[in-house]
C-alpha positions as CSV (number, residue, x, y, z in Angstrom):
1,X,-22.2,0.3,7.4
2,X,-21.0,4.2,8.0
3,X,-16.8,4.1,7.6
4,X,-17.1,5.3,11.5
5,X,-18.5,1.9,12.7
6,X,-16.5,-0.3,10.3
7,X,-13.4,1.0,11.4
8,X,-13.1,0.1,14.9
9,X,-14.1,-3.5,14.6
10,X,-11.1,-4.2,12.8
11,X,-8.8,-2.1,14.8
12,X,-9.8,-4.2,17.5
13,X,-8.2,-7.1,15.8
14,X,-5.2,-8.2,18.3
15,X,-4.3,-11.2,20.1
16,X,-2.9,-12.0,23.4
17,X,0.8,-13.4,23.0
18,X,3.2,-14.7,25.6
19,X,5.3,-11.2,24.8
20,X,2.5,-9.6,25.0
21,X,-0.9,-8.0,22.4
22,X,-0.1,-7.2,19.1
23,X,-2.5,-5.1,17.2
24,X,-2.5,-5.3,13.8
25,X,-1.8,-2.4,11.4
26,X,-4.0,-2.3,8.2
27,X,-1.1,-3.7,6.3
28,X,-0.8,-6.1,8.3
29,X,-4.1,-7.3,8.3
30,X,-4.2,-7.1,4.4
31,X,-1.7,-9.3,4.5
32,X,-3.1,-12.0,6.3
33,X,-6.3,-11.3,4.7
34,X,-5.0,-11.3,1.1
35,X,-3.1,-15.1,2.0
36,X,-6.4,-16.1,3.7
37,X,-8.4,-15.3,0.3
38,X,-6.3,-16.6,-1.8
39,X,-5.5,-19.7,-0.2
40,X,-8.9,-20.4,-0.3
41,X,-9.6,-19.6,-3.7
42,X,-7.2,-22.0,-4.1
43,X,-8.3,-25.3,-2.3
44,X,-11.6,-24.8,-4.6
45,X,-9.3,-24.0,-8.1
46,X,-6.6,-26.5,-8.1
47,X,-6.1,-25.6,-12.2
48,X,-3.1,-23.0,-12.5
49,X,-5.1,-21.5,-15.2
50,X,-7.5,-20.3,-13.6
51,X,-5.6,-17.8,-11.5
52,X,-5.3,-16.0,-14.9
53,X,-9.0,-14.3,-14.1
54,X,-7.9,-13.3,-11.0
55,X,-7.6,-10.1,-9.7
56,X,-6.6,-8.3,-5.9
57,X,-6.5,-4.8,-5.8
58,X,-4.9,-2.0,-3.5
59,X,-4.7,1.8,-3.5
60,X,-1.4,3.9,-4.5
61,X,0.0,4.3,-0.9
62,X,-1.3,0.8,0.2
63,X,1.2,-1.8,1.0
64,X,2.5,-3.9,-2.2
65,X,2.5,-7.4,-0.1
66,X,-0.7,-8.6,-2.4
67,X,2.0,-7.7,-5.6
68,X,4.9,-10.2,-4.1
69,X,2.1,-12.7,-3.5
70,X,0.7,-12.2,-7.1
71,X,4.2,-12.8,-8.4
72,X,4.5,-15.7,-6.6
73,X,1.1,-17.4,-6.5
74,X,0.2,-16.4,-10.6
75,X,-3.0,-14.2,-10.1
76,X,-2.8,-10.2,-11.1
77,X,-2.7,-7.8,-8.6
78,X,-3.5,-4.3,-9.6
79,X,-3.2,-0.5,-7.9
80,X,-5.8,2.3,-8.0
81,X,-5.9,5.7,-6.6
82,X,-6.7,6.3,-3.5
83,X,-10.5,6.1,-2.5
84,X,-12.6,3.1,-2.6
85,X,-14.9,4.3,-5.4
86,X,-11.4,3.7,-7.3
87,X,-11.7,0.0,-6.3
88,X,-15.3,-0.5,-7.2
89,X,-14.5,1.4,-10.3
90,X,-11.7,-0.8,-11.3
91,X,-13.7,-4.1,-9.8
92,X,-16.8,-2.9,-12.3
93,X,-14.2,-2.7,-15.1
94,X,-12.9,-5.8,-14.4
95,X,-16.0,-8.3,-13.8
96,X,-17.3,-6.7,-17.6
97,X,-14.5,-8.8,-19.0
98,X,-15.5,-12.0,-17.2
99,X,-12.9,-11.4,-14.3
100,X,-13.1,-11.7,-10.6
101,X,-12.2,-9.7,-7.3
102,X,-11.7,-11.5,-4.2
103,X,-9.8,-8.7,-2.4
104,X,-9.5,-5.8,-2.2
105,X,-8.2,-2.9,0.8
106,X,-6.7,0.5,1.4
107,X,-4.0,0.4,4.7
108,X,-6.3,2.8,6.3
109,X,-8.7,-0.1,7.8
110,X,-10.5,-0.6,4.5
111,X,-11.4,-4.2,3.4
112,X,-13.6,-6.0,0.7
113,X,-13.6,-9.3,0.9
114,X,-15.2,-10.8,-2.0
115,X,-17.2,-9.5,-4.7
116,X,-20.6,-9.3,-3.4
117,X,-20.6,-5.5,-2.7
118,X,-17.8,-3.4,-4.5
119,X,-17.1,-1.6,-1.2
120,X,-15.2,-2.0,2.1
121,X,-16.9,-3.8,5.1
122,X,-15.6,-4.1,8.5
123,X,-18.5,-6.5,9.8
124,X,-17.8,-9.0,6.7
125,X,-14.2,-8.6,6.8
126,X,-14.2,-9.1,10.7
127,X,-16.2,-12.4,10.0
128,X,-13.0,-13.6,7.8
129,X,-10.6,-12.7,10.1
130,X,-11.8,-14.6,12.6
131,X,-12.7,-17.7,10.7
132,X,-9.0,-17.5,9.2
133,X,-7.6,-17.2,12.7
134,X,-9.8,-20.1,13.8
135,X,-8.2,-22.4,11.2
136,X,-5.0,-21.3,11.8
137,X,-5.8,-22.6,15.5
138,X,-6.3,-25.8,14.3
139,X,-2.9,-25.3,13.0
140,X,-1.2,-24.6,16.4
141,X,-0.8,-21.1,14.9
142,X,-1.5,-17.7,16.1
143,X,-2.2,-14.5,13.7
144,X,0.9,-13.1,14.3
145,X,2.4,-16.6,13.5
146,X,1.2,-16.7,10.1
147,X,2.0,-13.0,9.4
148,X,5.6,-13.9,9.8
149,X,5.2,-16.9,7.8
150,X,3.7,-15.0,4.8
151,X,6.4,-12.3,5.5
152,X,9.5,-15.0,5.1
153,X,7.9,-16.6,1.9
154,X,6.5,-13.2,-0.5
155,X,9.3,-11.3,1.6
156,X,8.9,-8.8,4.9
157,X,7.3,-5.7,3.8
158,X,7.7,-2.8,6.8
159,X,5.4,0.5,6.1
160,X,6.0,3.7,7.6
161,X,3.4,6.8,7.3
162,X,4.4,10.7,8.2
163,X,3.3,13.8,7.3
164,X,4.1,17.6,7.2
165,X,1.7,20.7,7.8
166,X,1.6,23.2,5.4
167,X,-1.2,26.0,5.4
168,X,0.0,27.5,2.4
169,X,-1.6,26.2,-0.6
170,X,1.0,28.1,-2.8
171,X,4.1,26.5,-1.1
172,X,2.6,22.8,-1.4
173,X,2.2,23.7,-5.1
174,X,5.9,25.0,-5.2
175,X,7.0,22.1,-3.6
176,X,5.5,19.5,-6.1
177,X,6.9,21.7,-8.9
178,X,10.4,21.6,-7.8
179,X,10.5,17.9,-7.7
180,X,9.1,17.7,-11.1
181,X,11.7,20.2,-12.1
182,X,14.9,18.7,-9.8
183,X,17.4,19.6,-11.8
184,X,15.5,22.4,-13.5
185,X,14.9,20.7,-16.7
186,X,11.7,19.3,-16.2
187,X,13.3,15.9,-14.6
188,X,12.6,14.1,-11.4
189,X,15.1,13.4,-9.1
190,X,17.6,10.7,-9.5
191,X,18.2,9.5,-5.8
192,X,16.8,9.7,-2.5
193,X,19.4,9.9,-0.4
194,X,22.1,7.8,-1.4
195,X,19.5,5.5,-3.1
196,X,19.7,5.5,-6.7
197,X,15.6,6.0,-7.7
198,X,14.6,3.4,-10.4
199,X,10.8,5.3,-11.5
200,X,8.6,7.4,-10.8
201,X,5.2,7.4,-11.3
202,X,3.4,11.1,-11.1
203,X,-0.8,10.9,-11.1
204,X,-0.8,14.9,-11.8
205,X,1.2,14.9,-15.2
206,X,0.4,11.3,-16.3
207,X,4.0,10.4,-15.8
208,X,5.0,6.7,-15.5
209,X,8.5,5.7,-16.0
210,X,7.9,2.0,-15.5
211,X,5.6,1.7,-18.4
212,X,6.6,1.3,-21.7
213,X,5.1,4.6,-23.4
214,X,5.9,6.5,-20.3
215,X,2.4,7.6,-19.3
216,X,0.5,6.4,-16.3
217,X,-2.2,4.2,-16.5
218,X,-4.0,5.5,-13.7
219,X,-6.8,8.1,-14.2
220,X,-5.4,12.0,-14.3
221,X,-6.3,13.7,-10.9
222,X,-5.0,17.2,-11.5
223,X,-6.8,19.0,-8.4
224,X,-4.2,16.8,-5.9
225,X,-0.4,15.5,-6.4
226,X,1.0,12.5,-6.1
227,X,4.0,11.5,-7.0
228,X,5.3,7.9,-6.2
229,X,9.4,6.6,-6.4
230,X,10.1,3.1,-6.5
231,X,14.0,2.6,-5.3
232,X,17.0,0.5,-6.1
233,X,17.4,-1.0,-2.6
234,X,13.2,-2.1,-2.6
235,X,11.8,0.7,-1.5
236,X,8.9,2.4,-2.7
237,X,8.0,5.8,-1.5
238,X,4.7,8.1,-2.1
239,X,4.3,12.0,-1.8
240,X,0.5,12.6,-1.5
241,X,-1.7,16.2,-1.0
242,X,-4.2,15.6,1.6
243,X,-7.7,16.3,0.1
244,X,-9.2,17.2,3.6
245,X,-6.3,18.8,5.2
246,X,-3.4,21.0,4.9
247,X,-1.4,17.9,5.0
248,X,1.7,16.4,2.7
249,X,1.6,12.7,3.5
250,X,4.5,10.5,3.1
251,X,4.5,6.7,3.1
252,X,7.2,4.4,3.0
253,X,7.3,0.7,2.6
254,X,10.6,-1.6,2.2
255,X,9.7,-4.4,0.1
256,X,12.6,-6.9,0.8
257,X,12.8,-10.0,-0.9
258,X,11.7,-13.6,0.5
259,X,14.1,-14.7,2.8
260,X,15.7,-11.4,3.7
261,X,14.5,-11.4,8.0
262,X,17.1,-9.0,8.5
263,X,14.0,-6.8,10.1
264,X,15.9,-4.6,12.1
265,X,18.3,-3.5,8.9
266,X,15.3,-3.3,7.1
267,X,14.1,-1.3,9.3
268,X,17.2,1.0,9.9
269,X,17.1,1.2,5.4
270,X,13.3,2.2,5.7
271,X,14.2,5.3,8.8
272,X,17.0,6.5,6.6
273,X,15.2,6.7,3.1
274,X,12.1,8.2,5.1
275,X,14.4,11.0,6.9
276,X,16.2,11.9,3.3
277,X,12.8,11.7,1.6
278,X,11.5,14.6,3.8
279,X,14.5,16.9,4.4
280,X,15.7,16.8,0.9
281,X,12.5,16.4,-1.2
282,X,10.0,18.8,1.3
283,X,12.7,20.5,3.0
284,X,10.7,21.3,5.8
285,X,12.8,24.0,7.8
286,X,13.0,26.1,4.4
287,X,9.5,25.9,3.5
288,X,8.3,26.2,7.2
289,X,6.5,23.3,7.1
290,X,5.4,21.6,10.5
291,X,6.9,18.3,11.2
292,X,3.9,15.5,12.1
293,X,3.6,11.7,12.2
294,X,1.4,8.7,12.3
C-alpha cells in the first residue's frame, strides 16, 4: 500500500480515556508494538535460547525503547539508517544466516510486523494493534496503560524532534564541518551543554566511538550527514541533513533507566540538552538559520 494511505491508519490510533484521547506518537506505538511482538514470540518459545536468532530492528533517529527491551528480554536489537530499504536490506542479511525479524519500524509511522514482506505496512500493523489492544482489554488495561507499564519496566524513553531551515547548501556543509572539527583538531565535541558526551557516531566519515576499531558499522552515506551523540545523563541526540528539504533535523530521546518515573525531570533534562544542542552545535542566529519544529 502507497506510504500516503498507510500512514493515516495508524495515526488514527487513539483511545478515549477519562482525561481525555491520547494519540499515539510513532514511538509510542513501536513501543507497544515491539512488547506486543515479543511477548508473543514468547508464549510460543519458552527456551531462552532461542531468543539468540532474534532480531528487532529500528532506524538511526528512531527511538531505542526496542534496545532496553533487548537488554532485558535477551533477543538483539539492531539500528540501520534511515529508510526502510535499510531495514529490508539488513532483514535480507539477516534471514541468509538462519535469523529472524519480527519487528521492525522507523518513528515516522513506519511498521513491519513480521517477516512476511520486508517492508512497512499500516493495514497489517493496524490489524496487531488492535488485536494487542483487545487482549489487553481482557486485561482491564487500556493502550495507554500498558505504555506506562512497558515505560516503568525497560525505563521511560521521552523523544523530541525539531528542525532548522537553511537554504544554503554551503553553510549546512560548514556547519557539519565545524562539529567534526570542534576544537579544530579534527575532534568532536566533548559536551553538550553541561553534559559530558560519551560517543559519537558519524555516518559521513565512518566514525564510531562506541565500537572497538572506531569505525561505524553502518553503511557510508557521503551525499548526507549525520552525526549521532550518545550522553552521560542517557540521552542520545542525532544531527540529520534532510534529503528532500533544506532542513537540519534534530532528535532527542532521554533514555532513563527502569524505575526512574521522574517524567517531568526527564522531561525538563531532555528541553535543556535539546536547546544547548541547537544554539551551541547549529548556532542558529550566526548562521541565519530559521528556527522550526515538529
Amino acid at each position: 500500500m502507497p506510504e500516503t494511505q498507510s500512514v493515516p491508519l495508524l495515526r488514527c490510533v487513539c483511545l478515549s480515556h477519562r482525561w481525555g484521547w491520547k494519540v499515539f506518537t510513532g514511538n509510542e506505538l513501536a513501543a507497544l508494538l515491539g512488547w506486543w511482538k515479543f511477548f508473543n514470540w514468547k508464549e510460543a518459545h519458552p527456551d531462552p535460547a532461542d531468543s539468540q536468532k532474534v532480531y528487532m530492528l529500528a532506524t538511526m533517529v528512531s527511538s531505542k525503547i526496542l534496545q532496553a527491551i533487548a537488554c532485558i528480554e535477551g533477543f538483539h536489537f539492531e539500528e540501520t539508517l534511515p529508510g526502510f530499504k535499510w531495514i529490508g536490506n539488513r532483514i535480507h542479511e539477516l534471514s541468509k544466516t538462519g535469523n529472524t525479524v519480527i519487528f521492525a519500524f522507523e518513528q515516522l509511522i513506519g511498521f513491519l510486523c513480521g517477516g512476511l514482506v520486508p517492508e512497512k505496512d499500516g493495514v497489517s500493523a493496524a490489524v496487531v494493534v488492535a488485536e494487542m489492544a483487545t487482549y489487553l482489554h481482557t486485561k482491564n488495561l487500556s493502550l495507554r496503560q500498558q505504555l506506562a507499564n512497558i515505560y516503568q519496566t525497560y525505563g521511560h524513553h521521552l523523544s523530541k524532534t525539531s528542525y532548522v531551515v537553511c537554504n544554503e547548501p554551503p553553510t549546512i556543509h560548514g556547519i557539519f564541518s565545524q562539529i567534526q572539527n570542534f576544537d579544530g583538531n579534527s575532534l568532536y565535541p566533548k559536551a553538550c551543554g553541561d553534559v559530558h558526551i560519551v560517543h559519537v557516531r558519524d555516518v559521513r566519515t565512518v566514525c564510531d566511538s562506541s565500537q572497538p576499531n572506531l569505525r561505524s558499522v553502518l553503511p557510508v552515506t557521503r551525499n548526507s550527514h549525520m552525526i549521532k551523540f550518545t550522553l552521560q545523563n542517557g540521552v542520545v541526540a542525532t544531527l540529520r541533513t534532510n534529503g528532500t528539504e533544506p532542513k537540519i533535523k534534530l532528535y532527542t530521546e532521554y533514555c532513563a533507566t527502569p524505575g526512574n518515573s521522574e517524567v517531568s525531570r526527564l522531561e525538563e533534562e531532555l528541553r535543556k540538552v535539546t536547546a544547548a544542542l541547537l544554539d551551541d552545535f547549529l548556532e542558529p542566529e550566526r548562521n541565519n538559520l530559521i528556527r522550526g519544529c515538529v
